[in-house]
N, C-alpha and C positions, 0 to 999 in steps of 0.2 A: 458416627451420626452426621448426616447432614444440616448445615443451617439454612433455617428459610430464606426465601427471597423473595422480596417484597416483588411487585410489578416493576416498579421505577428501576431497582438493581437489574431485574433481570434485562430490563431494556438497556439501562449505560452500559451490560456487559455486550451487547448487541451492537449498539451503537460503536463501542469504543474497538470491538475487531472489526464492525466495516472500514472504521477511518483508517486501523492499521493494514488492509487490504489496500485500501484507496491510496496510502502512503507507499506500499512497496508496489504499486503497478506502476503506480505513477514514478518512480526511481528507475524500476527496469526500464520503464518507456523513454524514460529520457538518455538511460545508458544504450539504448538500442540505435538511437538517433544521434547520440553522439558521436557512437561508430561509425556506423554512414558515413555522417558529414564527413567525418575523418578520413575514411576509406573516399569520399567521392572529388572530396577536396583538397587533397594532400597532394603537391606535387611526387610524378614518381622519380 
């Protein structure tokens, strides 16, 4: 059996996987620019 869900739930479950989206882009994004730097600015 399924249980219902109000409007409000169905939205916080919406809302709460954009932010976990928006949290692992934003992680990758910053791991991809740290490389960089890394790779651009690191004596050889």
């Amino acid at each position: 059996m399924q249980r219902e869900l109000t409007p409000a739930k169905a939205r916080s479950g919406v809302v709460s996987g954009r932010v976990v989206t928006v949290l692992l882009v934003s992680f990758l994004g910053a791991c991809v620019a740290l490389g960089l730097a890394w790779a651009f600015f690191m004596p050889r």
